[in-house]
SEDREN-472409 format. One record per atom (N, C-alpha, C, O, CB): residue number from 1; atom name; x, y, z negated. Coordinates in pm, 1 decimal, padded with zeros to 6 digits. Glycine has a CB too. Example, Ala and Ser with C-alpha at 12.3 -4.5 7.8 and 13.67 -1.06 7.14 Angstrom:
(1,"N",(01319.0,-00569.0,-00780.0))
(1,"CA",(01230.0,-00450.0,-00780.0))
(1,"C",(01320.0,-00330.0,-00780.0))
(1,"O",(01423.6,-00331.9,-00846.5))
(1,"CB",(01130.8,-00447.3,-00904.6))
(2,"N",(01285.0,-00225.0,-00708.0))
(2,"CA",(01367.0,-00106.0,-00714.0))
(2,"C",(01290.0,00003.0,-00787.0))
(2,"O",(01340.9,00113.8,-00803.9))
(2,"CB",(01408.4,-00059.8,-00572.5))
***
This chain:
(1,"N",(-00185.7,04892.4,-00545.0))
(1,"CA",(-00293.7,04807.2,-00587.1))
(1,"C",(-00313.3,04700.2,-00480.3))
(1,"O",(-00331.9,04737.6,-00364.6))
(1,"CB",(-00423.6,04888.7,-00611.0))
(2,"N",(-00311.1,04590.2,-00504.8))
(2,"CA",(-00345.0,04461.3,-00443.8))
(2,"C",(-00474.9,04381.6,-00467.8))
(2,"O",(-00485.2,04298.4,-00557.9))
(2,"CB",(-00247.7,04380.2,-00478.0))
(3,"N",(-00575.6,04413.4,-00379.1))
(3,"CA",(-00700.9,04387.9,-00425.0))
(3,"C",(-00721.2,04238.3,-00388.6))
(3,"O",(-00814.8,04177.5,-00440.7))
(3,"CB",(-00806.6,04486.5,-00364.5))
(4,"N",(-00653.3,04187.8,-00317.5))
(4,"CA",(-00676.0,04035.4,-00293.1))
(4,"C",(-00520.3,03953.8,-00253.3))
(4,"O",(-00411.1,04002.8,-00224.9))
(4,"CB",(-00796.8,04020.4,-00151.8))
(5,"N",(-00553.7,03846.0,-00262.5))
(5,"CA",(-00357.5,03797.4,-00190.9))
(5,"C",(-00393.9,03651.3,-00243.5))
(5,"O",(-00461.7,03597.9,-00331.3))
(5,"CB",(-00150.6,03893.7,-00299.0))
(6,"N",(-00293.3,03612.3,-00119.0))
(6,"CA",(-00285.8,03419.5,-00121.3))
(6,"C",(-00204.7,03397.1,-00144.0))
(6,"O",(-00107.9,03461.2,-00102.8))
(6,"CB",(-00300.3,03322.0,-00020.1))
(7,"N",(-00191.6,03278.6,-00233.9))
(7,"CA",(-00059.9,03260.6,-00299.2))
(7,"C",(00066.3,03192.9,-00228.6))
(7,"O",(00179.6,03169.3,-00270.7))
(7,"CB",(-00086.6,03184.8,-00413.2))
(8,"N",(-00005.3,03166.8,-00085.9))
(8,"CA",(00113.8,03129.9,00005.1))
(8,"C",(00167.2,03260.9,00082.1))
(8,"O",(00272.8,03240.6,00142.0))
(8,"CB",(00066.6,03013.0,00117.4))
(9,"N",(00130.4,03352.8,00089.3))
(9,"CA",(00223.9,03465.3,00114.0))
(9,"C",(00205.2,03570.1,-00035.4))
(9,"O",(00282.8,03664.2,-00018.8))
(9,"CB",(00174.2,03551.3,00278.1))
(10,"N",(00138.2,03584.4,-00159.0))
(10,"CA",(00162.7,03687.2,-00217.8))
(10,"C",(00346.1,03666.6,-00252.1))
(10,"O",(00409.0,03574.9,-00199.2))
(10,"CB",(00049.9,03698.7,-00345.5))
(11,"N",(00414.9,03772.7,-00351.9))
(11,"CA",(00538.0,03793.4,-00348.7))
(11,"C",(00568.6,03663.9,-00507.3))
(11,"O",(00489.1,03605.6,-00580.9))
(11,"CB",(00574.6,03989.5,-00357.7))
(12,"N",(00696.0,03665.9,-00501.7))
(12,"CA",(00662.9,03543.0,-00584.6))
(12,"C",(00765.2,03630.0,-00712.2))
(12,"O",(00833.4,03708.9,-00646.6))
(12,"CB",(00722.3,03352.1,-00506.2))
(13,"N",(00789.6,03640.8,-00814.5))
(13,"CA",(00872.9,03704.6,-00942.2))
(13,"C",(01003.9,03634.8,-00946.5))
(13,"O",(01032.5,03542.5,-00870.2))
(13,"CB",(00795.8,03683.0,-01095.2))
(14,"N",(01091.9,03687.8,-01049.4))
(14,"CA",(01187.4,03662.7,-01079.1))
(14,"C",(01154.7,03490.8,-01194.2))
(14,"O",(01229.3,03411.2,-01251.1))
(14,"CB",(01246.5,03811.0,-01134.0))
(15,"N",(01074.4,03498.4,-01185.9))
(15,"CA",(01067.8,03414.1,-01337.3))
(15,"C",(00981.1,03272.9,-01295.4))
(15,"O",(00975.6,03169.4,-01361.8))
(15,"CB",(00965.9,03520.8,-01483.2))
(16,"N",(00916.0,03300.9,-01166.5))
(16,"CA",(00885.5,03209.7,-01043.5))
(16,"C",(00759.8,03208.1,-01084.7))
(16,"O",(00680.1,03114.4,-01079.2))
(16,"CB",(00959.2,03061.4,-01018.0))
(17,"N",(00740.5,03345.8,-01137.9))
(17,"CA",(00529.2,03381.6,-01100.3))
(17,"C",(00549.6,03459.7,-00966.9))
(17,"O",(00629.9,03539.5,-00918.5))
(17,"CB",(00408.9,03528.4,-01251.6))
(18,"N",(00398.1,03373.9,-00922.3))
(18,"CA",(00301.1,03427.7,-00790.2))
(18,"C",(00213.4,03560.7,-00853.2))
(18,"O",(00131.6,03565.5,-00945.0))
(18,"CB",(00171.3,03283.2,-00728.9))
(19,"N",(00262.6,03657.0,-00770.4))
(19,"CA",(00188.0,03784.6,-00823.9))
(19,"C",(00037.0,03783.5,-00747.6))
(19,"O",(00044.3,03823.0,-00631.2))
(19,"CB",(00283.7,03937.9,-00782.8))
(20,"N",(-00091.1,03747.2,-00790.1))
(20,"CA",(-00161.4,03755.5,-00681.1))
(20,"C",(-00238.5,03909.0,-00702.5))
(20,"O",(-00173.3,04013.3,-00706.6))
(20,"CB",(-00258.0,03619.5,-00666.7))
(21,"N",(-00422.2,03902.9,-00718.3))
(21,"CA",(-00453.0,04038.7,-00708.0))
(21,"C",(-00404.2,04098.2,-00817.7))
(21,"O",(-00375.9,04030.5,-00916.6))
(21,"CB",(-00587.2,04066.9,-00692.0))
(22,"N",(-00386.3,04244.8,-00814.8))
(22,"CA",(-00348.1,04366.5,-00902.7))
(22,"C",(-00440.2,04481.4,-00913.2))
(22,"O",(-00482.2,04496.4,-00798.5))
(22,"CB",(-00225.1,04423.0,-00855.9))
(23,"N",(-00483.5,04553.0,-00974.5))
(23,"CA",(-00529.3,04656.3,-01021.3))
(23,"C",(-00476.7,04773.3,-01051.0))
(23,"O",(-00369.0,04812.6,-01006.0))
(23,"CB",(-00569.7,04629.5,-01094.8))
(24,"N",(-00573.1,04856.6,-01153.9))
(24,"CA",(-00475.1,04950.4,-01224.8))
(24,"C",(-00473.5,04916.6,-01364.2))
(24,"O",(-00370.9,04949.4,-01423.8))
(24,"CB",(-00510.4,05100.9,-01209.8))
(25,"N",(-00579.0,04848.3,-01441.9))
(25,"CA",(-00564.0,04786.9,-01538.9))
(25,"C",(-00517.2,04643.4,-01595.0))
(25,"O",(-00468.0,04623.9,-01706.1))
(25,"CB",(-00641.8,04807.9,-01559.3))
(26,"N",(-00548.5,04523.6,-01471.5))
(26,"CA",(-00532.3,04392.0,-01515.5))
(26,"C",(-00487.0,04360.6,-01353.3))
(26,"O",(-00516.6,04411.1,-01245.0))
(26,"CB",(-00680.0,04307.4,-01596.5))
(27,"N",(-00390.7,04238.6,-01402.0))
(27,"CA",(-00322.0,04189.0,-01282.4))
(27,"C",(-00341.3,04044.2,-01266.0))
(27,"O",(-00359.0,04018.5,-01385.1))
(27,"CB",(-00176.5,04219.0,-01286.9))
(28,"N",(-00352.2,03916.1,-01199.3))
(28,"CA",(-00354.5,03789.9,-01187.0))
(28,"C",(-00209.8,03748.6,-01145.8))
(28,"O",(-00134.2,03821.2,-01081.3))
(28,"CB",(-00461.3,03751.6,-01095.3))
(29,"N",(-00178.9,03616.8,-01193.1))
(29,"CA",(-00057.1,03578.7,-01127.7))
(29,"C",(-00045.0,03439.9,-01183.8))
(29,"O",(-00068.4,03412.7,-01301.6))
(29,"CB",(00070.9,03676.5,-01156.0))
(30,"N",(00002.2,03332.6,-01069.5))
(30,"CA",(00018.2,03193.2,-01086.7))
(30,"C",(00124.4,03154.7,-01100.9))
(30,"O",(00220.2,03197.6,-01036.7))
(30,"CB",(-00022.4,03125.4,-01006.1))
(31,"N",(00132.0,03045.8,-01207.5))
(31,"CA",(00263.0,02963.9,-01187.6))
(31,"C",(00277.6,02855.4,-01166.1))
(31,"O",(00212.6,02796.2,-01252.3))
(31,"CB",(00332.0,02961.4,-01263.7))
(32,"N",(00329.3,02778.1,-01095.2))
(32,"CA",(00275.4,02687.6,-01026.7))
(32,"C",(00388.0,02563.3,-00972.3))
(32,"O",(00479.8,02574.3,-00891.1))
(32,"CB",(00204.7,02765.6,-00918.7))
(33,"N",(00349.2,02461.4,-01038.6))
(33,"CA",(00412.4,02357.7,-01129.5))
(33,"C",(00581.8,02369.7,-01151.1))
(33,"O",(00672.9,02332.0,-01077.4))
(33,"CB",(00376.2,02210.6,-01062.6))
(34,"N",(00584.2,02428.1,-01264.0))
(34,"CA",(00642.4,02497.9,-01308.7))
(34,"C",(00763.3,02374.0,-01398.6))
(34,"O",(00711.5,02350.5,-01507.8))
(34,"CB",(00541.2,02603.5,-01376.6))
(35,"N",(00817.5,02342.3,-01393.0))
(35,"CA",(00877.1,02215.0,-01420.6))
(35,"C",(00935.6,02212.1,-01603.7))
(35,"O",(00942.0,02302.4,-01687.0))
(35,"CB",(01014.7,02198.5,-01295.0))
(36,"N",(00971.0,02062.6,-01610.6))
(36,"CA",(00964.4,02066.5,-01800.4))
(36,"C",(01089.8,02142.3,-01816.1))
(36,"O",(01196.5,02120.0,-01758.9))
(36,"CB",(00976.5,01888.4,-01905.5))
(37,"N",(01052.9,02267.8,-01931.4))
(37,"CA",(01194.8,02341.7,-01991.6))
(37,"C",(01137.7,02384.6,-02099.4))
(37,"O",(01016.8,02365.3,-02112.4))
(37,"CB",(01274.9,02469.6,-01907.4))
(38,"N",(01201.7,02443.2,-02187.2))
(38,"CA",(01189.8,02538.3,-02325.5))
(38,"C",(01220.8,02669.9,-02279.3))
(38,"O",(01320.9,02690.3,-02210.5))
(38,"CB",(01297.8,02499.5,-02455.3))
(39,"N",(01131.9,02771.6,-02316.7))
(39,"CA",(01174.6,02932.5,-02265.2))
(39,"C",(01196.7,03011.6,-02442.4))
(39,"O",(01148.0,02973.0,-02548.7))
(39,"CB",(00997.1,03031.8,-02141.2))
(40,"N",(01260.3,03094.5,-02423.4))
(40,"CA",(01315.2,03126.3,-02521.2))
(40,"C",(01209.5,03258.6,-02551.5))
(40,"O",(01172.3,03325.6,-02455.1))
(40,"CB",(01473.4,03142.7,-02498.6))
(41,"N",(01161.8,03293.6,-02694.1))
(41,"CA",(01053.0,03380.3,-02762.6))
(41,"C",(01076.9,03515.5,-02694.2))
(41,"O",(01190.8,03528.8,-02649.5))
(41,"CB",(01066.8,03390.3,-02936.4))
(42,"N",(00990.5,03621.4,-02676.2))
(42,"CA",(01004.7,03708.7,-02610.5))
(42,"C",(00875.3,03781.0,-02673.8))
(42,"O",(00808.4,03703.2,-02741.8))
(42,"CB",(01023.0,03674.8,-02467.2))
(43,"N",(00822.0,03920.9,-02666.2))
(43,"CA",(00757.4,04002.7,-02680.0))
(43,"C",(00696.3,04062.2,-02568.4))
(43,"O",(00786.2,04083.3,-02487.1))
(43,"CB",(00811.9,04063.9,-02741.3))
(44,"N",(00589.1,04099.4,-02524.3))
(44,"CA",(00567.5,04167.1,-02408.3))
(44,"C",(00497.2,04300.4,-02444.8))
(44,"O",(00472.5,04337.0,-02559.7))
(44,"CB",(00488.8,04081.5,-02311.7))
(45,"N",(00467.9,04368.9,-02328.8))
(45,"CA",(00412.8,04529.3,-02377.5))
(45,"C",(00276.1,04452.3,-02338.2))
(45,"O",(00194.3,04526.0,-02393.2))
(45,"CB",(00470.4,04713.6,-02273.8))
(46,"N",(00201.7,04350.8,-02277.6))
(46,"CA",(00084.1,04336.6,-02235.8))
(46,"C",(00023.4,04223.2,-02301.3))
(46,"O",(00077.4,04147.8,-02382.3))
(46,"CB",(00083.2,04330.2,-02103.9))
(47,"N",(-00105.0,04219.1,-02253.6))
(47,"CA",(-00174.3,04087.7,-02345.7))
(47,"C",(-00206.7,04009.1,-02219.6))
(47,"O",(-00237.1,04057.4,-02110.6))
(47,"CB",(-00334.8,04123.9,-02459.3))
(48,"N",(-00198.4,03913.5,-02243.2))
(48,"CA",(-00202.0,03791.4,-02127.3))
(48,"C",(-00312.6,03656.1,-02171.3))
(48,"O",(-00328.8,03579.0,-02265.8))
(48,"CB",(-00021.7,03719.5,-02113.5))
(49,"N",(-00359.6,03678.4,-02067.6))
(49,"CA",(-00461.6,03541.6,-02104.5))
(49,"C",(-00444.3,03442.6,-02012.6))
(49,"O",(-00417.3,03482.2,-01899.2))
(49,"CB",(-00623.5,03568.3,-02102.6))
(50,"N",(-00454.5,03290.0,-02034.6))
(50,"CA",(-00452.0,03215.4,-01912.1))
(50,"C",(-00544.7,03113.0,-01917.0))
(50,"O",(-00631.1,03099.2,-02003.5))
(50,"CB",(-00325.3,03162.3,-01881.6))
(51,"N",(-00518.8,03023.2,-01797.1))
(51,"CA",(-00617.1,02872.3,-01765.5))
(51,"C",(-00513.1,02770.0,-01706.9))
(51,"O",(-00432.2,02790.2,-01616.4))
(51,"CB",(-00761.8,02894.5,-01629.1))
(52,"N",(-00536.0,02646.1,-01785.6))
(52,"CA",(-00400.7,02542.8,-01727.7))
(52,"C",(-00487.4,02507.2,-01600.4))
(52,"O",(-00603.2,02546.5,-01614.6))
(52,"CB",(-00341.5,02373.7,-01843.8))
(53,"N",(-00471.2,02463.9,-01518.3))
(53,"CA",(-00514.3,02413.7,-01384.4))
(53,"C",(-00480.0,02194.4,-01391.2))
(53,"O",(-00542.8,02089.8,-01374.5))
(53,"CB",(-00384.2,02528.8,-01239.5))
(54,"N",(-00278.3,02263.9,-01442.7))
(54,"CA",(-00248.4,02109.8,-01461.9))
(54,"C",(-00150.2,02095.4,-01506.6))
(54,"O",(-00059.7,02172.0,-01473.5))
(54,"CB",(-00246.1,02026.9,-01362.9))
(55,"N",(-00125.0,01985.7,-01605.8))
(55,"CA",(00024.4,01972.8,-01676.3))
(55,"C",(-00008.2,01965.2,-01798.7))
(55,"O",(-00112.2,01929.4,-01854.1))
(55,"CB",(00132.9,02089.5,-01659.2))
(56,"N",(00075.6,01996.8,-01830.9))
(56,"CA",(00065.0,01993.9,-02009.7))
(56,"C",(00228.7,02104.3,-02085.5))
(56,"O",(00344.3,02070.6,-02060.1))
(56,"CB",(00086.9,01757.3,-02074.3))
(57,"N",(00196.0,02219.9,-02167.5))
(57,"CA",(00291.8,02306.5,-02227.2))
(57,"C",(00262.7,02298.3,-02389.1))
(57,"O",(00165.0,02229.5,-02418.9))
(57,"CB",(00277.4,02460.8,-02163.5))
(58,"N",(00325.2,02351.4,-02482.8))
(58,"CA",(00302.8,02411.7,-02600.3))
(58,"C",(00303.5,02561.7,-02635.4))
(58,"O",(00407.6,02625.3,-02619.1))
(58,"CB",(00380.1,02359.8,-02667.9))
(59,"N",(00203.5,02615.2,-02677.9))
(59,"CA",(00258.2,02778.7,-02661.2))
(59,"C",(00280.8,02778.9,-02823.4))
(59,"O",(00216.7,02709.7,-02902.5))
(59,"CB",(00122.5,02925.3,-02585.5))
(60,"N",(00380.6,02866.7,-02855.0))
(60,"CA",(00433.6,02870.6,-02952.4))
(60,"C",(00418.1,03076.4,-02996.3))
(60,"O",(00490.0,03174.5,-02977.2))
(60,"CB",(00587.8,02783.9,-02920.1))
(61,"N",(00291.8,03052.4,-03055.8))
(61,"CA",(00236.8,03182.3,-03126.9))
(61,"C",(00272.4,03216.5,-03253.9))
(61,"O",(00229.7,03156.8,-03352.7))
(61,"CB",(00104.5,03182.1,-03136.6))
(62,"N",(00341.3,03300.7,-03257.8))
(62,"CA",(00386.2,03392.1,-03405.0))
(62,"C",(00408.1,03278.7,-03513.7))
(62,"O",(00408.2,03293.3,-03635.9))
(62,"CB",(00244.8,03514.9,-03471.2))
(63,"N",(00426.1,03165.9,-03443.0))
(63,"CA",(00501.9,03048.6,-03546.1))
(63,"C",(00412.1,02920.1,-03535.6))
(63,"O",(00443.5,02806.9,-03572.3))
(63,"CB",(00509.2,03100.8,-03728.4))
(64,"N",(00310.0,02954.9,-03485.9))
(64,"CA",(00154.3,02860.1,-03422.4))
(64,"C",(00237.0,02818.1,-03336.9))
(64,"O",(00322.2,02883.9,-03277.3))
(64,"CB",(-00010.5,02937.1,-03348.8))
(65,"N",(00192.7,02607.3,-03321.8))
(65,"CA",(00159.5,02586.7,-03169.2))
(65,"C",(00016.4,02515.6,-03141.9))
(65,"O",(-00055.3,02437.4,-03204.3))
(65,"CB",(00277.9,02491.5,-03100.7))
(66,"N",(00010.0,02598.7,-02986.7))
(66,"CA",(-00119.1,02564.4,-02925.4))
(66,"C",(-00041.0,02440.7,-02843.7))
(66,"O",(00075.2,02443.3,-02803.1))
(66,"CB",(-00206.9,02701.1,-02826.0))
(67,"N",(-00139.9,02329.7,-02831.2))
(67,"CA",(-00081.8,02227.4,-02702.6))
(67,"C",(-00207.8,02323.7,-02609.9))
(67,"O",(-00299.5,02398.7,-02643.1))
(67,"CB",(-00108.1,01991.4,-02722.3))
(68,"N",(-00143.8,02265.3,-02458.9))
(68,"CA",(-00246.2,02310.3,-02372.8))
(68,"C",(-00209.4,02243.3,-02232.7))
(68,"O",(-00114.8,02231.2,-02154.8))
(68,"CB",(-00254.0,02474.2,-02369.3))
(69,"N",(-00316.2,02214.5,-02246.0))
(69,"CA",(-00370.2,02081.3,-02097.0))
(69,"C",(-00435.8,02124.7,-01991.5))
(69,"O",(-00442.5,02247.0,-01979.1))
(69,"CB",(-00485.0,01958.4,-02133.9))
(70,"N",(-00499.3,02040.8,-01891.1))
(70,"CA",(-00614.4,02053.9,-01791.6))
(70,"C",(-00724.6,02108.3,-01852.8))
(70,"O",(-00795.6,02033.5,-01920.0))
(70,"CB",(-00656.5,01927.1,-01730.0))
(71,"N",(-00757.9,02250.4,-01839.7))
(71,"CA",(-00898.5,02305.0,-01865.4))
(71,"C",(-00912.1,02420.5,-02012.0))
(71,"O",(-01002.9,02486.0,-02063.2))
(71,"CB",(-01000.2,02155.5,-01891.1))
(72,"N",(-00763.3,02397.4,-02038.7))
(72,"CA",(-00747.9,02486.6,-02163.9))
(72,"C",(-00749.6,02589.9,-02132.3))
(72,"O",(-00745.4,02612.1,-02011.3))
(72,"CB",(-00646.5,02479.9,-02242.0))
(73,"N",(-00757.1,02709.9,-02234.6))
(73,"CA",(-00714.6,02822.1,-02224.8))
(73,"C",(-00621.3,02908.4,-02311.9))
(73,"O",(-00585.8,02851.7,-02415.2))
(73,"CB",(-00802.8,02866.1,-02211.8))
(74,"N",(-00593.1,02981.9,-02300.8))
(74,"CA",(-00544.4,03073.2,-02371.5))
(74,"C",(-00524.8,03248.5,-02398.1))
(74,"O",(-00530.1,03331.1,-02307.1))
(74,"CB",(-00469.3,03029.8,-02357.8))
(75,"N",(-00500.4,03282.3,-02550.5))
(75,"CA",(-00415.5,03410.9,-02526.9))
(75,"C",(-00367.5,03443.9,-02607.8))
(75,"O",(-00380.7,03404.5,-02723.6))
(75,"CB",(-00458.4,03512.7,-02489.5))
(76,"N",(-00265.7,03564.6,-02546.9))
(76,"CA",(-00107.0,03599.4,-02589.8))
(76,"C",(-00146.9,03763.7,-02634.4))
(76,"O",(-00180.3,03829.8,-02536.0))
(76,"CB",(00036.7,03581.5,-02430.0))
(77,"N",(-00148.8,03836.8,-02760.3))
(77,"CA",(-00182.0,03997.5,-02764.8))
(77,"C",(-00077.5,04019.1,-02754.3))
(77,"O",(00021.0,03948.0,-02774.4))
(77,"CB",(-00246.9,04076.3,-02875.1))
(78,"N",(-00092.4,04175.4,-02703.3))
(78,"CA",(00072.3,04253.6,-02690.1))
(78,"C",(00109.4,04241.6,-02778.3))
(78,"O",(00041.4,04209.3,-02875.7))
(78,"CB",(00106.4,04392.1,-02663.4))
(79,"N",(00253.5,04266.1,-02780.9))
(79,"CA",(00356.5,04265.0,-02880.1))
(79,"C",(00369.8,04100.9,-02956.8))
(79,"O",(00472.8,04089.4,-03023.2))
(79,"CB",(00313.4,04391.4,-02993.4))
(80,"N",(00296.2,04000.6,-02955.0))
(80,"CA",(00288.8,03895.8,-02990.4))
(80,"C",(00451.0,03829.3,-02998.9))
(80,"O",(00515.1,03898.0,-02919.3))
(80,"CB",(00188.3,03838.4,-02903.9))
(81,"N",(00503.8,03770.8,-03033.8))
(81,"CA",(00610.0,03672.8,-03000.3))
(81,"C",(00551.4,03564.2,-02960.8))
(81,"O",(00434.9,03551.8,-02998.5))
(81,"CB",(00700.7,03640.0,-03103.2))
(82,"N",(00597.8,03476.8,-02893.1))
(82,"CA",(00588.4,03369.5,-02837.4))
(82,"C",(00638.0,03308.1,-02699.5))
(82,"O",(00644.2,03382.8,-02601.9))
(82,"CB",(00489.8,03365.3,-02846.0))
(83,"N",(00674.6,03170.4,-02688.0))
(83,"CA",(00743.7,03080.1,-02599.2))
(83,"C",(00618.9,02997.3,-02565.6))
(83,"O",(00505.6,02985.2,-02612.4))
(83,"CB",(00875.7,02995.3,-02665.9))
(84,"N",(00692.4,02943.5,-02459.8))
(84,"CA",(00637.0,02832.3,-02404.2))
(84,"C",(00741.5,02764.6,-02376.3))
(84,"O",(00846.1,02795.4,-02319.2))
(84,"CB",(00553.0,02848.6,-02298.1))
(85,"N",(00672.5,02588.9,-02460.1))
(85,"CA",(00758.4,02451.5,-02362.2))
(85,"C",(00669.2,02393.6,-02269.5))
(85,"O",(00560.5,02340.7,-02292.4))
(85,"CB",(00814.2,02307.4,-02457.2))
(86,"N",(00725.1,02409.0,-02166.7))
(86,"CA",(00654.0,02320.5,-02071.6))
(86,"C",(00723.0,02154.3,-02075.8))
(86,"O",(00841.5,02121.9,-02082.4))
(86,"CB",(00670.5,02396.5,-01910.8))
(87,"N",(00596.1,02065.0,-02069.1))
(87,"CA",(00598.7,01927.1,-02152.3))
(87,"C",(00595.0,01860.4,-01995.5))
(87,"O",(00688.8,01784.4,-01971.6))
(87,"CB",(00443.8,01884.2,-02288.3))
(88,"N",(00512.4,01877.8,-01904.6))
(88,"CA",(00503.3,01820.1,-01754.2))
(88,"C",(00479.9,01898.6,-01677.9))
(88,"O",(00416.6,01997.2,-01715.7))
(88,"CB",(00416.3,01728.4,-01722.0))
(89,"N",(00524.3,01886.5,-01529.0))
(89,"CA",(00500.9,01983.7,-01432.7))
(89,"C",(00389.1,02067.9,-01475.1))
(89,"O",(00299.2,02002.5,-01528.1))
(89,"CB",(00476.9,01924.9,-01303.1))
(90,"N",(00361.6,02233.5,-01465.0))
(90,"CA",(00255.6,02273.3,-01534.4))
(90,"C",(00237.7,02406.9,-01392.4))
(90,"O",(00315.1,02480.2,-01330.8))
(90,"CB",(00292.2,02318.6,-01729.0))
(91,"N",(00097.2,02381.1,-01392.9))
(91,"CA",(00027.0,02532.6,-01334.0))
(91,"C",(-00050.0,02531.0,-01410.7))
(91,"O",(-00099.0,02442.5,-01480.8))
(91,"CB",(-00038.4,02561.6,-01190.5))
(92,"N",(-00073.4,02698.8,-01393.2))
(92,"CA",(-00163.8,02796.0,-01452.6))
(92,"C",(-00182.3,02914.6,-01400.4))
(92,"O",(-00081.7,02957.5,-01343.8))
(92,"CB",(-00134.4,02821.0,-01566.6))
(93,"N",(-00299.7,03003.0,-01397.8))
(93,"CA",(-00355.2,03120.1,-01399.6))
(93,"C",(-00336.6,03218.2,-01496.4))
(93,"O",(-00384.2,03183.6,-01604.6))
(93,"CB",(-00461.8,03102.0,-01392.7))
(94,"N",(-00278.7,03340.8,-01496.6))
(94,"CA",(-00284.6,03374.6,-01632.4))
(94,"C",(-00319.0,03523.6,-01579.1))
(94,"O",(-00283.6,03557.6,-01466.2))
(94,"CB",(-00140.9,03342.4,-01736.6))
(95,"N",(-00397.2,03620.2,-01674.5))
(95,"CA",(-00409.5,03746.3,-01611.1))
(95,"C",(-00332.7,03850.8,-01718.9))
(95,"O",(-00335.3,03799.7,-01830.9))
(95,"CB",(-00575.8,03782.1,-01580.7))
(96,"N",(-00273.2,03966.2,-01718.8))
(96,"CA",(-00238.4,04046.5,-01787.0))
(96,"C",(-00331.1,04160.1,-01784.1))
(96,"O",(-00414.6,04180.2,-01695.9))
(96,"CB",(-00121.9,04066.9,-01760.8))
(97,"N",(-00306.5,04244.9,-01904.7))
(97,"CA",(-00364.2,04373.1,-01917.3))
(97,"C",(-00283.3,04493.7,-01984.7))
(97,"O",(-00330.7,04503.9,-02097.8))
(97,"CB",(-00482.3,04352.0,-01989.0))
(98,"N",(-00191.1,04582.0,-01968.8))
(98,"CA",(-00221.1,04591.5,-01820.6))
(98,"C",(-00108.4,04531.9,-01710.6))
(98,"O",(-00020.9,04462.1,-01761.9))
(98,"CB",(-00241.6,04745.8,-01791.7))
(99,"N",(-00102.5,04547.7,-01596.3))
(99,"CA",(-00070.4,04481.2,-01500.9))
(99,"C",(00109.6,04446.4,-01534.6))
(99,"O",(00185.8,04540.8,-01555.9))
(99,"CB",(-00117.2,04568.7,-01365.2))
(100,"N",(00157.3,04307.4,-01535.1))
(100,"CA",(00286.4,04285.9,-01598.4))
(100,"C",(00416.9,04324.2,-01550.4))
(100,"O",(00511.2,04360.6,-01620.6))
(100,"CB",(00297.2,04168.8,-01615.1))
(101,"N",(00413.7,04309.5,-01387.2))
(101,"CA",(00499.7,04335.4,-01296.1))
(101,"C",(00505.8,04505.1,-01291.1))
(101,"O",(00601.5,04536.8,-01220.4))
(101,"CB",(00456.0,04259.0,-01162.9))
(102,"N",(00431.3,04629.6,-01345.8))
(102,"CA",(00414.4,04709.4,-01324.8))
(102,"C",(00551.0,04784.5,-01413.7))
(102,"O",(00573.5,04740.7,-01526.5))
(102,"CB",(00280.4,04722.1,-01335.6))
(103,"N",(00638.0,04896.1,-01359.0))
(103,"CA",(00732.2,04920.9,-01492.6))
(103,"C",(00832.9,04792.8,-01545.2))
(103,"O",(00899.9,04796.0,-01648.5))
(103,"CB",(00623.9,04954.8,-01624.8))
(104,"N",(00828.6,04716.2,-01479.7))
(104,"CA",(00932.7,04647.1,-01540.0))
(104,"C",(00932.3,04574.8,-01634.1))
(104,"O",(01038.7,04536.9,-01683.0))
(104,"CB",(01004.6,04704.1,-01567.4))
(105,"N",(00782.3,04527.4,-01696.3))
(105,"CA",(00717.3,04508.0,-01766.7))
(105,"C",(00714.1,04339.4,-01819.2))
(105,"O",(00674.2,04291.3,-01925.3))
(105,"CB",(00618.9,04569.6,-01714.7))
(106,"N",(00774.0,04274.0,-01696.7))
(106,"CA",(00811.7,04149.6,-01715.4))
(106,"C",(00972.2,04108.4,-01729.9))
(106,"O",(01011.4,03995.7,-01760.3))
(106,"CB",(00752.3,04086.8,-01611.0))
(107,"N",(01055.4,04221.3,-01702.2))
(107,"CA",(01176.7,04171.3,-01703.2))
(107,"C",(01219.8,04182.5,-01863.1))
(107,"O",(01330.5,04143.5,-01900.0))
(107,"CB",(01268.8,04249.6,-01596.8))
***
């Protein structure tokens, strides 16, 4: 459990999320300007919510797209399908439930 962490030393993911605090139920983690690409649809075991900070993406929900900017939010339920295009350099906050990195849970 990681009850606090800075994102200039927390550990950083395979997928180039900042893991920051962790729990046993919900985890935080940043991504952080995250550059323009298309990610390919995926499923997760967790539900994820986030906050753009800055940039601009499309999230692409069960066939929905959300645009999402400075001040938006969002969320993703487990098992959901969905991508993200990132449209301009993009950060965000996003928290999982439960914790994503936990189990393997993001790979």
């Amino acid at each position: 459990m990681n009850r606090s962490a800075s994102a200039e030393t927390a550990p950083e993911g395979a997928m180039g999320q900042i893991y920051l605090a962790s729990g046993k139920r919900v985890a935080m983690r940043l991504w952080k300007a995250e550059q323009p690409q298309a990610k390919q649809p995926v499923r997760r075991d967790y539900e994820t919510v986030g906050y753009v900070i800055s940039g601009r993406a499309e999230l692409s929900l069960e066939g929905q797209i959300v645009k999402l900017g400075p001040g938006d939010s969002w969320l993703v339920p487990a098992q959901a399908e969905h991508s993200y295009r990132i449209l301009e350099p993009f950060t965000a906050l996003e928290a999982t439930a439960p914790p994503a990195q936990v189990h393997g849970r993001d790979e």
